[in-house]
VEXNUGU-467449 format. One record per atom (N, C-alpha, C): x, y, z. Coordinates in steps of 0.1 Angstrom, whole numbers, plus 5000, padded with zeros to 4 digits. Layout:
<atoms>
XYZ
...
</atoms>
This chain:
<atoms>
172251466670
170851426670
169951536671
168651496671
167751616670
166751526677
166751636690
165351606702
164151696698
162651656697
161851736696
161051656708
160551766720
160051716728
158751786733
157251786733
156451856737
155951876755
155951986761
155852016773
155252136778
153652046780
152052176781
152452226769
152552386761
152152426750
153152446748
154852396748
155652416742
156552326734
157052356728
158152266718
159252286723
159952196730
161852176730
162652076731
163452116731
164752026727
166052056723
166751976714
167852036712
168451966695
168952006685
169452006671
170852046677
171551926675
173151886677
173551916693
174252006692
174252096707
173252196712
172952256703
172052406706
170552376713
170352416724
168852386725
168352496719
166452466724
165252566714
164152546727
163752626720
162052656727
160852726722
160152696715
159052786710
157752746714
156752776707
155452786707
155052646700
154152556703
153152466699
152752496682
153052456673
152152476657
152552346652
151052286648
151152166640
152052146631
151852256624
152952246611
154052246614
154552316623
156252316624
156452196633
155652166645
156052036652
156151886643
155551906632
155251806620
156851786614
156951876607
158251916603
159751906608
159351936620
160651906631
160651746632
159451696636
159351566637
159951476623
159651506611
160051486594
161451486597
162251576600
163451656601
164251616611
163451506621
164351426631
164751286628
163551226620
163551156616
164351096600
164351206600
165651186582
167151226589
167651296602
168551346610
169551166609
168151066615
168750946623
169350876609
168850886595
169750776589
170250836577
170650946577
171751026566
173050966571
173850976561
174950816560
176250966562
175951106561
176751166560
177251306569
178351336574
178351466579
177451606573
177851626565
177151676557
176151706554
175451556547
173951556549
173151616564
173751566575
173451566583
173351736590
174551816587
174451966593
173152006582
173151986570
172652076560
170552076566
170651956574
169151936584
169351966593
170052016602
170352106609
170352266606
170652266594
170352426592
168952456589
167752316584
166852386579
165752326592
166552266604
165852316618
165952406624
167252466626
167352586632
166252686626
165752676616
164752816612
163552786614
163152636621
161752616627
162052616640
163152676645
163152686660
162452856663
162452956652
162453086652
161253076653
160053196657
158853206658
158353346658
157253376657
156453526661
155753506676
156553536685
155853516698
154353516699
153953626689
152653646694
151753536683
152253476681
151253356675
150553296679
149753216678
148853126689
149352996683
149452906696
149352736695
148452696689
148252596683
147552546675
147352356675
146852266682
147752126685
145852036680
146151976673
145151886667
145351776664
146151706669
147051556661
146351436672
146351356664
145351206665
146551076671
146651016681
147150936679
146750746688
147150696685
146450536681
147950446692
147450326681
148250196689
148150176705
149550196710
149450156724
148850216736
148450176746
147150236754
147550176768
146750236778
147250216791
145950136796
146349996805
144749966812
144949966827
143850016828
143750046845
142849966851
143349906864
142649766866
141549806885
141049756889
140249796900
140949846913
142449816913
143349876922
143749976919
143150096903
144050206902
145650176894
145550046892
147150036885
146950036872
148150086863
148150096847
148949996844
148549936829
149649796825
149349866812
150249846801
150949866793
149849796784
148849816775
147949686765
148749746751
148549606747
148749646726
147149626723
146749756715
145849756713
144149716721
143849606719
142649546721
143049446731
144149396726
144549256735
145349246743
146549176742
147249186756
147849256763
147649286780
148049356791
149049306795
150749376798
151549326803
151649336815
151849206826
151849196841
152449296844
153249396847
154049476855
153249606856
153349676866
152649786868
153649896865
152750026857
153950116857
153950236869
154850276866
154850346884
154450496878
153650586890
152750716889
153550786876
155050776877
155250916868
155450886853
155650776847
155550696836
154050706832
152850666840
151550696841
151450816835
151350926843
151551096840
151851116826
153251096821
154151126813
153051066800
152350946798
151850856790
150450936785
150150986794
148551056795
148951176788
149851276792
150151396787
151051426776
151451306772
152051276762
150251286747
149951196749
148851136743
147651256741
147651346756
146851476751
147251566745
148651576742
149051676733
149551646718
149151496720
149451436708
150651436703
151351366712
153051366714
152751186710
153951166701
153851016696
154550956714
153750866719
154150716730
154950636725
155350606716
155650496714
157250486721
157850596724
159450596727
158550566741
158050606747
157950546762
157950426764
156550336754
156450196753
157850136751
158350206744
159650086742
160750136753
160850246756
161450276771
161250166782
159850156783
159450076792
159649896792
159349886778
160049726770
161649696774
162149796776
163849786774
164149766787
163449836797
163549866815
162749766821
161849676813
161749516817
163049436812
163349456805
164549336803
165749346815
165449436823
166849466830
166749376838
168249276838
168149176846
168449216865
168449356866
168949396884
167349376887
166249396879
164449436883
164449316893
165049216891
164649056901
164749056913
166149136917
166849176929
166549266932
165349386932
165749506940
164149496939
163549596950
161849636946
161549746937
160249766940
159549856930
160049996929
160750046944
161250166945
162550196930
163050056928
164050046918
163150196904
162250126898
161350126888
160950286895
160450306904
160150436907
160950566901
162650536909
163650586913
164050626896
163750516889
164550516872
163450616868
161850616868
161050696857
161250836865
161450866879
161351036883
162851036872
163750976878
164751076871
165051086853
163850996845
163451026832
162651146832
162451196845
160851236840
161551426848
162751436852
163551526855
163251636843
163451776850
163351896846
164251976844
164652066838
165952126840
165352286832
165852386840
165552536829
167152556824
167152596811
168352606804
168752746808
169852796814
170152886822
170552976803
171452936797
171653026783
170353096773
169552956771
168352976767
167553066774
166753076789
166253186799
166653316795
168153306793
169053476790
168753536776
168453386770
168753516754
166753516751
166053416758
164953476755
164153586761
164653626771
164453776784
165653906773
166853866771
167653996763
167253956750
166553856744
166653946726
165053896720
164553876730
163153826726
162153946737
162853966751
162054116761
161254006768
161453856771
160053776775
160453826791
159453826796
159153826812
160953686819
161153716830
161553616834
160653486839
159553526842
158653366844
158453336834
158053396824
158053346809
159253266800
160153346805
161553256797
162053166804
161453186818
161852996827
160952876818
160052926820
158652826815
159452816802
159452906790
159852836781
161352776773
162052796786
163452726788
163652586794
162152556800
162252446806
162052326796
163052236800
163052146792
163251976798
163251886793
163851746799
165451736806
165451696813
167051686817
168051606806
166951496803
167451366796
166351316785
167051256771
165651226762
165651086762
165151076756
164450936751
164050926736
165050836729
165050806713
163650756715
163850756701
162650686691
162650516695
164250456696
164150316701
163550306717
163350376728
163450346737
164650366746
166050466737
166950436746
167650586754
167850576764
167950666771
169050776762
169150916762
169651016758
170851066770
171451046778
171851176786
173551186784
173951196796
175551276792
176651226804
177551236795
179251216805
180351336805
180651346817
181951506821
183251376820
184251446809
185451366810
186551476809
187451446808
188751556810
189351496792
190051556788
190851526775
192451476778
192551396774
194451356780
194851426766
195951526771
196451646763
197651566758
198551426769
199751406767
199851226762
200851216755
201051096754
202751046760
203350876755
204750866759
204950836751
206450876748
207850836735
207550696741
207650666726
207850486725
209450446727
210750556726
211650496731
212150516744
211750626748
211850656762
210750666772
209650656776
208450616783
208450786783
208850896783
208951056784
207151036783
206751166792
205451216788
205551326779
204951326767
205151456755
203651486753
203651616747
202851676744
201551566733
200751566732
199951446727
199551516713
199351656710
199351766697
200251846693
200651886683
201652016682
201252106682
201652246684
201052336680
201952396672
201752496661
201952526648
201952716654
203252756645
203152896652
203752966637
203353106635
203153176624
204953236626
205653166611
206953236611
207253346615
206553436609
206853546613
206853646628
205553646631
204953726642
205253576656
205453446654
205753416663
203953366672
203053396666
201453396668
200853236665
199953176674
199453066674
198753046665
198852936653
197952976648
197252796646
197952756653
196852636656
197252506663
196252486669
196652386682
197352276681
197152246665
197052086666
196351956667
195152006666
193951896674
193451826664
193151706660
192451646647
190851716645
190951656631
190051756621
188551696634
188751556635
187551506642
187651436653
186451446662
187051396675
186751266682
186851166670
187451066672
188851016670
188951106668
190951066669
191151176687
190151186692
190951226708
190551156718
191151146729
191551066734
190751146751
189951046762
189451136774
189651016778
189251046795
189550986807
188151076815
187450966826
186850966833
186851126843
186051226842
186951346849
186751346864
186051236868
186451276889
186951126888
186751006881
187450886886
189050896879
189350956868
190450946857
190650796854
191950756862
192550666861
191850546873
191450616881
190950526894
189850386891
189550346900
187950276896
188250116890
187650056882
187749976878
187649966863
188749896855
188949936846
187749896832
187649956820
186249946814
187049916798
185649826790
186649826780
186049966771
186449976758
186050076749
186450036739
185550006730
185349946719
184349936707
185249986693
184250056685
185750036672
185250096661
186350086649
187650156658
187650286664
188850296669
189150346688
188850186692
188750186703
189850106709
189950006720
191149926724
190949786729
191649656726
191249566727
191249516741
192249596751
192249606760
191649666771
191149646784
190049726793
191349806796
190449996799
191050056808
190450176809
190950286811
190250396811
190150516803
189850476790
189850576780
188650586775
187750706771
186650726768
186650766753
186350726744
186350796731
184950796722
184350896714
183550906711
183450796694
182650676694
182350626687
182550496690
182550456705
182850336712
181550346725
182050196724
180750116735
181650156749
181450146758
182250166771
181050076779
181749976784
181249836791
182349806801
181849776817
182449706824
182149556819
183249456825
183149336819
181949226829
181249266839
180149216841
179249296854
178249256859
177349366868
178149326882
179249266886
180049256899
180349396901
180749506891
181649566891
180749656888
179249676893
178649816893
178249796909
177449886918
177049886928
176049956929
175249826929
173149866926
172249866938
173449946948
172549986961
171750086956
170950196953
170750326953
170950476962
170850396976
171250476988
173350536987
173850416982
175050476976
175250556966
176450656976
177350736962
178450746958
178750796947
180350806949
181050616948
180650556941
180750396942
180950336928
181250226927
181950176913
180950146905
180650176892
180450146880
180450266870
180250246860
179750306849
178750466854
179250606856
178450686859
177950836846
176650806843
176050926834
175150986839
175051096837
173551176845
172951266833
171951386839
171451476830
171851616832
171351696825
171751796824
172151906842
171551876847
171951956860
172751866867
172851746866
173951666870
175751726866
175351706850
176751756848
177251886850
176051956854
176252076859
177252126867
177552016875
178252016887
180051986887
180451946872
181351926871
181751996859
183252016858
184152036849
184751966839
184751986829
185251886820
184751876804
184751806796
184251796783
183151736784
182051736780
180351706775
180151626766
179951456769
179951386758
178151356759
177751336744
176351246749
176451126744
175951086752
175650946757
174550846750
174550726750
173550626743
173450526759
172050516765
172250396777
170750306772
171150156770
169750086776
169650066787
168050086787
167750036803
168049936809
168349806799
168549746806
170049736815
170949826812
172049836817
171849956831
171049926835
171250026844
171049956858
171949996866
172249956878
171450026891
172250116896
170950176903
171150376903
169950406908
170050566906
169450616918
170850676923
171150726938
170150886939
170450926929
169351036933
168451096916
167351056916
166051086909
166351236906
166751336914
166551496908
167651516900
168651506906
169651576901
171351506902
171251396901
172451306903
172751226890
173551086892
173451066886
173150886880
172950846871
172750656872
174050616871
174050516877
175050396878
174650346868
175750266858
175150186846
176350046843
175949986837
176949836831
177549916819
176649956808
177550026795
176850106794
177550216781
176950336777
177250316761
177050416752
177750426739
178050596738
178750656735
179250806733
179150776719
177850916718
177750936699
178151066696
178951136707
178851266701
179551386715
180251466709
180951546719
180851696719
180551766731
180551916725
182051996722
182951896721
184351946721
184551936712
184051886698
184651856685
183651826674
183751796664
182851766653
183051636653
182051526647
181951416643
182551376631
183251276626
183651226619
182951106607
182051076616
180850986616
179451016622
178650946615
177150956623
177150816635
176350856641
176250716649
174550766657
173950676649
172250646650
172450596662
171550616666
170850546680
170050416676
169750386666
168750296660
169950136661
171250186656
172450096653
172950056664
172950136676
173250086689
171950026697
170850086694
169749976699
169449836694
170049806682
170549716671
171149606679
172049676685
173649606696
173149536706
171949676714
172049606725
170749526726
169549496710
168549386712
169049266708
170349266700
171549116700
171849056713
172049176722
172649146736
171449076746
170249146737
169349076748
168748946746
169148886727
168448786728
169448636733
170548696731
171248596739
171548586756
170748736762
170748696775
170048606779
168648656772
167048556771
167048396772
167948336758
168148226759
169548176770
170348246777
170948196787
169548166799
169148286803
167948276813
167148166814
166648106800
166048006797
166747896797
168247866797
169047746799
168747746814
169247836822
169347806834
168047756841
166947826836
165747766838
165247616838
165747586826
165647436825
166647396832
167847406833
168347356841
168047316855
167547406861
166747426876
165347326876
164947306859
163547226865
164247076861
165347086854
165746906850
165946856868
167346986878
167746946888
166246916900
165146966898
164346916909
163146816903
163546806889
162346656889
163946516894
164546546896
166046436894
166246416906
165646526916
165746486932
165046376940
</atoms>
């Protein structure tokens, strides 16, 4: 995928794995934006690197350029009522009951002055009403979710190569290293990441034996490696949770080559779902506790293992134990993509937000069964 994200007078983000950082210019933030947007529905590998190469050359710049930021933008708008609170208006007309909390506020304002398109927030915020935990917890819930959207991270690789091959100051190459922890699609749906380990080994079907799960291939002659083994793509490999592995409660994963069975295997191009919210734990004061866990960039910081990115709606999210630097508890995720391997497939975020507005309109009408149910049982009393 390709993140373009504006912050004060800079451009960043990240095209596939690589992050960027440059200078504010209409024209190139236009382009990037053109170029993220054609990223999301090319049907092909292919297609898809060959927009990657002609982003990477709007990530390059002349330092000494000047920003340049003039862009107009419309639709959704914030209303502020005599208590100081903001509600979400479409246009002219209707204001939606829920208040958004200070840093969603912020984020909407400074979005809007730099003429950064809102609309991924608006529907951020559309998706994180549907979440059926909002009923049961307070507002701290809602708080807790937009700080750690609203998380910061300096890219420690990025910092280095723009101080060694650019000469920028180190406060300079912090500032323009800084970036989001975590993004936010075009649908509204969360961006961030999973640490998993790779299971290297499989078992003989006639003997239960643990064997090697790849061959490796070695040069007749010299006796020299000359290759692992590993499939061309890494959907044919196989991970496991890297601090729970085997432990925990088991999850299904499910996608063209996933398993019909729950358990603990993570593969990139599958849904990963516990089988209902019993089996997360939406305290926030807890850690280290059962469900579904993804975080952002300094999160995974902290662990070893393979780098998958992640697809989460909000509405799947349970609770988030710590806002800086930790990570969310969640009901499901989708893995579109891994820094261990090349894709075999695309997998839009548009196609999984697809999934989970199916999911929601038959939550809606359960909600509404039970509803009536509740008003048939007390006119009957």
């Amino acid at each position: 995928m390709i993140h373009v994200n504006r912050i004060g007078e800079m451009i960043s983000g990240s095209y596939g794995n690589t992050p960027y950082s440059r200078n504010y210019e209409e024209d190139v933030y236009n382009e990037m934006l053109s170029l993220a947007t054609q990223a999301d529905v090319v049907s092909t590998v292919e297609e898809y690197n060959g927009i990657l190469e002609k982003f990477a050359l709007l990530t390059t710049e002349d330092f000494d350029k000047k920003m340049i930021h003039d862009q107009f933008l419309g639709g959704v708008s914030l209303h502020k009522d005599s208590a100081g609170r903001h509600f979400v208006q479409f246009g002219e007309g209707e204001v939606l009951g829920t208040p958004l909390p200070e840093s969603l506020v912020n984020r909407f304002y400074e979005s809007h002055d730099k003429g950064v398109d809102v609309s991924p927030l608006y529907k951020l915020w559309m998706r994180w009403l549907r979440n059926p935990i909002l009923s049961k917890k307070n507002e701290k819930f809602t708080e807790r979710f937009f700080d750690f959207i609203d998380m910061k991270y300096v890219h420690p690789t990025l910092k280095k190569e723009l101080m060694e091959e650019h000469g920028l100051s180190e406060e300079l190459a912090e500032q323009r290293a800084t970036m989001y922890q975590v993004k936010i699609t075009k649908e509204g749906l969360v961006n961030a990441f999973k640490v998993s380990r790779e299971i290297m080994h499989k078992y003989d079907s006639e003997t239960g034996e643990e064997v090697p799960r790849y061959k490796r291939t070695f040069n007749v002659d010299t006796g020299e490696i000359e290759g692992e083994g590993l499939p061309d793509t890494v959907e044919e490999r196989l991970f496991e949770p890297s601090v729970m592995g085997t432990g925990g409660d088991a999850f299904y994963c499910e996608g063209a080559n996933g398993f019909t069975n729950p358990g603990h295997f993570i593969k990139v191009g599958c849904t990963h779902r516990l089988s209902s919210w019993d089996e997360v734990n939406t305290n926030d004061n807890a850690t280290c506790v059962k469900g579904l866990h993804v975080g952002g960039l300094k999160y995974i910081a902290w662990y070893s293992g393979e780098i998958h990115n992640v697809f989460i709606d909000p509405m799947h999210i349970g609770a988030v134990p710590d806002s800086e630097d930790g990570a969310i508890r969640c009901l499901q995720y989708f893995v579109h993509s891994s820094l261990v391997g090349v894709n075999g497939s695309m997998y839009h975020s548009s196609a999984y937000a697809a999934k989970t507005d199916e999911e929601w309109v038959k939550l809606k009408h359960d909600v509404l069964l039970d509803m009536q149910k509740d008003v048939l049982s007390l006119q009957n009393l």
